[in-house]
N, C-alpha and C positions, 0 to 999 in steps of 0.2 A: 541428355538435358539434366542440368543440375537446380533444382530447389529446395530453395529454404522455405520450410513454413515456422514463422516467430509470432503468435499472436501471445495475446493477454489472453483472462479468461473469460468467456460472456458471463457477468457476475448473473446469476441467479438460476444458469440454465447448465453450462459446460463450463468445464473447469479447462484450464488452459492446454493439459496435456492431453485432453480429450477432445478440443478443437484438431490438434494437430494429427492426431490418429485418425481424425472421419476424413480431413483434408486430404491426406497419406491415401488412404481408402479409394477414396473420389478419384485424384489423380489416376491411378493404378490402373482404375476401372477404361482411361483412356490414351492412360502413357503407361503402359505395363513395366515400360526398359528406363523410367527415368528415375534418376538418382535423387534420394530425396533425404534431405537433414532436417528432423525435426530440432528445435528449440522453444519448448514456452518459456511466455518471460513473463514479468511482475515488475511494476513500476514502484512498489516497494510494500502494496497492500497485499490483498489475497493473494496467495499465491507468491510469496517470495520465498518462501522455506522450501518448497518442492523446486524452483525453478535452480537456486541453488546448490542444494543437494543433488542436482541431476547429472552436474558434473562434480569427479572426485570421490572422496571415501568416506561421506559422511552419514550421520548416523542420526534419527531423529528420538528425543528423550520425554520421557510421560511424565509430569510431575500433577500432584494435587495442589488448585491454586480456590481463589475465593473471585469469584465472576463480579461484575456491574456492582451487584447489590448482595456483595460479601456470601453468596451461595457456596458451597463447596465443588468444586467441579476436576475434569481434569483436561488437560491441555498440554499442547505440546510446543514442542521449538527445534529444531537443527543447529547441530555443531557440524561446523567442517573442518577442514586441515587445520591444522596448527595452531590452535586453540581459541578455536572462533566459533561464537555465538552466531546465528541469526533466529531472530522472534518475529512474531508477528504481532500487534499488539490486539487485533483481532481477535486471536487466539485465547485469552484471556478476558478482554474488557470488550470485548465485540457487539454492537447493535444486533446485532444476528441470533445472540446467546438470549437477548428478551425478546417477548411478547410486544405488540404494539402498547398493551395497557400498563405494561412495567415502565415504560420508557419517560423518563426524569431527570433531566441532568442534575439536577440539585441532590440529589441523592446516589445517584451513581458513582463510582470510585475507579481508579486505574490500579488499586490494590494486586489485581493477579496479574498484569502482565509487570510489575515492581519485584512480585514472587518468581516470577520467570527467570528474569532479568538476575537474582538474587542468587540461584538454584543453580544456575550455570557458571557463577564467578565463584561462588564458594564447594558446592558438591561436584562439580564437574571441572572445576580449576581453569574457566578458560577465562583470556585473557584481552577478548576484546569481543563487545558487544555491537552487531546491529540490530537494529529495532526498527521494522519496519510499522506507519502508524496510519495505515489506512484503516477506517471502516470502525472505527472508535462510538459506544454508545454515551463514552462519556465528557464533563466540561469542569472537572476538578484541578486545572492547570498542574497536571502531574505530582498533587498531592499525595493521593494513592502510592505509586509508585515510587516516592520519595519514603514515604513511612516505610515501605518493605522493606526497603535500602537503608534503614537505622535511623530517618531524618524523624524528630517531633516537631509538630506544631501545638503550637500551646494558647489558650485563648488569656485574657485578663486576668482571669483569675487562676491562672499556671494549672489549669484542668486541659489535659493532652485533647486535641479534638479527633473527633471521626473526620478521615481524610475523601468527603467529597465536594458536589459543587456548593454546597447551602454554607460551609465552612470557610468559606475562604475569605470574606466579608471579617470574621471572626479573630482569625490571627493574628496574633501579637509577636507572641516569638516564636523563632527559626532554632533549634537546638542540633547541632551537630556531634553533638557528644556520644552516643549510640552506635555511631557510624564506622564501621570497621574501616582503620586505614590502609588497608591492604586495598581496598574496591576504590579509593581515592585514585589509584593508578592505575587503574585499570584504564582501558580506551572504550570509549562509546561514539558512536557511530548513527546516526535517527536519517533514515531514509523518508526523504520529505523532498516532495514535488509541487508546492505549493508555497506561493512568497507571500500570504498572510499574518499579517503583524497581529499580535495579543490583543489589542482593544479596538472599539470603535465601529465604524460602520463594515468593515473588511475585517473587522477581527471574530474571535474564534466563537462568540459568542453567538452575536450576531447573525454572521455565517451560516455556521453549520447548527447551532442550537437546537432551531426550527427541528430539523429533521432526525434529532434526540429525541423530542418529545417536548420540548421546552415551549413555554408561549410567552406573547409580550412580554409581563412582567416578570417570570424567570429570566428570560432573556437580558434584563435591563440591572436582575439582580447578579449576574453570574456575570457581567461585564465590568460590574463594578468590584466585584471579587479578584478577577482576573485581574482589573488592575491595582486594585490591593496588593494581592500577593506580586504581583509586580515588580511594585515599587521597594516591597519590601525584599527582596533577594537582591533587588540592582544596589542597594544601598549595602549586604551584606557582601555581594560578590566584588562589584566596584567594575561590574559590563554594564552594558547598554540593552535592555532588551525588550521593550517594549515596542519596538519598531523592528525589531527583528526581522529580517524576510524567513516567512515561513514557524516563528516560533506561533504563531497562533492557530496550525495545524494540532487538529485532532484535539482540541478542548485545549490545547496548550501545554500538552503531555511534555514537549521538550523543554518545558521553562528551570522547575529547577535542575531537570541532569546537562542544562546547560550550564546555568546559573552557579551548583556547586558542584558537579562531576567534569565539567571542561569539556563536555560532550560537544559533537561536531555534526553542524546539518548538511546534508550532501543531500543530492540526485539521485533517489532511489532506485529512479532508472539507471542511471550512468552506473552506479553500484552493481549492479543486476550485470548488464551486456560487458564490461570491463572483466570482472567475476567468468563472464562464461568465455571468455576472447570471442568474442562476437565476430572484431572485424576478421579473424583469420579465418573463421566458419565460413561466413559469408565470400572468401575469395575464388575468383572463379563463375560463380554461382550468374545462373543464367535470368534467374528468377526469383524474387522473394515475396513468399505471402504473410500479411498479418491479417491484425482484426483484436475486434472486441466487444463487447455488448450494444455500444452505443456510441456511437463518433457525432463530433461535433466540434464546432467553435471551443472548446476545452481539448480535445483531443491537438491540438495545435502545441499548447502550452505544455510540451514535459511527460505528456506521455505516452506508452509503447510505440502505437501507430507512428510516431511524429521520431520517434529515437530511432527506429527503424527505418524509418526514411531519409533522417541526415546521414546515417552511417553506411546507406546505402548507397546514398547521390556521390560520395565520397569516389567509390567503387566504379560509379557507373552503371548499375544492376536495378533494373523496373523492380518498383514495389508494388503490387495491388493490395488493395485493404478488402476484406471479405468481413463485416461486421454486423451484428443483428439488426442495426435500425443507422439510418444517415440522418442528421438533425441539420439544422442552419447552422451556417460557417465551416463545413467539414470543408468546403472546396479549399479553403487557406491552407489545407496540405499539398495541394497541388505546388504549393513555393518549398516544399521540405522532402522531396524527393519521393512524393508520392506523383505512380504515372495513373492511376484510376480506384473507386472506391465503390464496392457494392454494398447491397443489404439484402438480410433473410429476408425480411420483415417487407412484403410485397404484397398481399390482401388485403382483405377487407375485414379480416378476423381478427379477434381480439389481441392484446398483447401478451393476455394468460396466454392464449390458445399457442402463437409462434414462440416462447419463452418451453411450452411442454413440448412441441415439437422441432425444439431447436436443430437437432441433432439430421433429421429430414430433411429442413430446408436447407441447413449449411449445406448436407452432400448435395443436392440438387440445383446448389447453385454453381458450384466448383465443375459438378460432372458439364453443365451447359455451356461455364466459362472456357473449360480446355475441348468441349466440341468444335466451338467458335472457334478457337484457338488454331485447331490442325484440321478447319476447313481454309482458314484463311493464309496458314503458312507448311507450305508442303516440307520447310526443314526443320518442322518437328518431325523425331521418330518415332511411331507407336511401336 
């Protein structure tokens, strides 16, 4: 018997390649003789530098960057073949990297993941970036990381600004001058799963603010920043971007390396399973399992579970979904070539409690699911 186990990672408990080891485990424990291909994957946030570097010759690099709120830190990123970047923007400007009482989009910057992004095109010469942009602490609409990148912002009185969210209200002019044109040519890549435009009730502000740190009235002043700067790149670039699908991802990080780098938003999934040839992994394959922290009514929209299941219906091949919690709406995978969906998360105990014992209930769900499994079908072989 051949499976695949492809999940994400359960954010906060197991990281993707360490689902797939307890899965590998579990099975063993009641199909000792079957064939098993691990693959974790990344829909373009946590977890996309490991899940790529897992296949090929790549090599991950340490650089000193400046976090949220200009700290010195250090952080990493993957090069692969042929002169290719992948970041994470996490990695640098990550919610993760503050405290709940740091958390401020008005002050927060994409500074170190601009220095990532900087360090790979110039010291390491490669020649095309992805940036993958989940899990961002911040709503500087890619200020930050435009400044890294040689861009100035200059307010009225042609005094350069700090490049976070409180600044962008402020802006006058856009200086390109600084900007090395070697990195003009370069290719960028922003792995983005979400059709979020820049302003408004769906935009980036809005949105995701809240769970920054931001409150009403940040929120209503970063929206109006957002479409500041806006309007001011649509007028210097001569694109359309305030309705973007997807430019209002992650504080609006892809505005200007859309704006003046000609950067490209794609499926950070599709990037991901493409990247690994998924569909030829998957050929044959009797069985494939994923999973992820939390499925839901979003789980439908673009990521892992839901790519895994189109790719699979393709083939012909049952997916089950083994994920830590089932919310309302997951059943909508059931039309995306999902054939059934568990979860860890089956007591009465807290969510700290199943979060610290992740690792437990995954095995002990997988070990009960393949009991069931070769009670009810004698052509499995153990």
């Amino acid at each position: 018997m051949k499976i695949i186990i492809a999940p994400d990672s359960y954010k906060g408990s197991l990281s993707a390649i360490e689902v797939c080891n307890i899965i590998e485990n579990a099975i063993h424990k009641i199909l000792p003789a079957a064939e098993i291909i691990k693959i974790p994957i990344s829909d373009g946030g946590e977890g996309m530098v490991d899940a790529l570097l897992a296949v090929g010759d790549g090599k991950k690099m340490t650089v000193q960057v400046q976090d949220p709120l200009f700290r010195k830190i250090t952080a990493e990123y993957g090069i692969l073949d042929q002169g290719t970047a992948v970041i994470e923007m996490a990695a640098a400007s990550g919610l993760t990297l503050l405290t709940e009482q740091e958390r401020n989009p008005l002050l927060t910057s994409t500074i170190g993941t601009g220095e990532l992004i900087f360090d790979a095109l110039k010291n390491q010469r490669c020649h095309r970036i992805i940036l993958g942009i989940g899990g961002s602490a911040t709503n500087d609409g890619g200020m930050g990381a435009a400044t890294a990148l040689g861009v100035k912002f200059y307010d009225h009185d042609h005094n350069e600004l700090i490049p976070c969210g409180e600044s962008l209200e402020k802006i006058v002019t856009i200086d390109m001058a600084s900007v090395d044109p070697q990195i003009l040519h370069k290719e960028f890549i922003i792995a983005c799963d979400v059709d979020n435009p820049l302003c408004g009730t769906r935009g980036a502000a809005q949105v995701y603010g809240p769970q920054k740190g931001a409150t009403g009235e940040m929120v209503r002043s970063l929206d109006k920043g957002l479409m500041h700067l806006g309007r001011l790149l649509e007028n210097k670039s001569g694109k359309d971007l305030l309705d973007l699908a997807g430019i209002g991802a992650a504080g609006g990080m892809a505005l200007p390396l859309v704006a003046l780098f000609d950067a490209q938003l794609k499926s950070g999934l599709e990037i991901v399973l493409d990247r690994l040839n998924f569909d030829e992994l998957i050929q044959d394959a009797d069985l494939i399992i994923t999973g992820e922290g939390k499925t839901d009514v979003q789980s439908a929209m673009g990521k892992v579970v839901s790519g895994v299941g189109k790719r699979a219906y393709k083939q012909k091949i049952p997916v089950i979904v083994i994920s830590g919690a089932l919310e309302e709406g997951y059943e909508s995978l059931y039309d995306q070539g999902i054939t059934g969906a568990f979860a860890t998360y089956n007591n009465s105990k807290s969510l700290e409690w199943h979060m610290e014992h992740a690792r437990e209930g995954l095995e002990t769900i997988v070990i009960n699911l393949f009991r069931s499994m070769v009670a009810v079908s004698g052509k499995l072989k153990r």
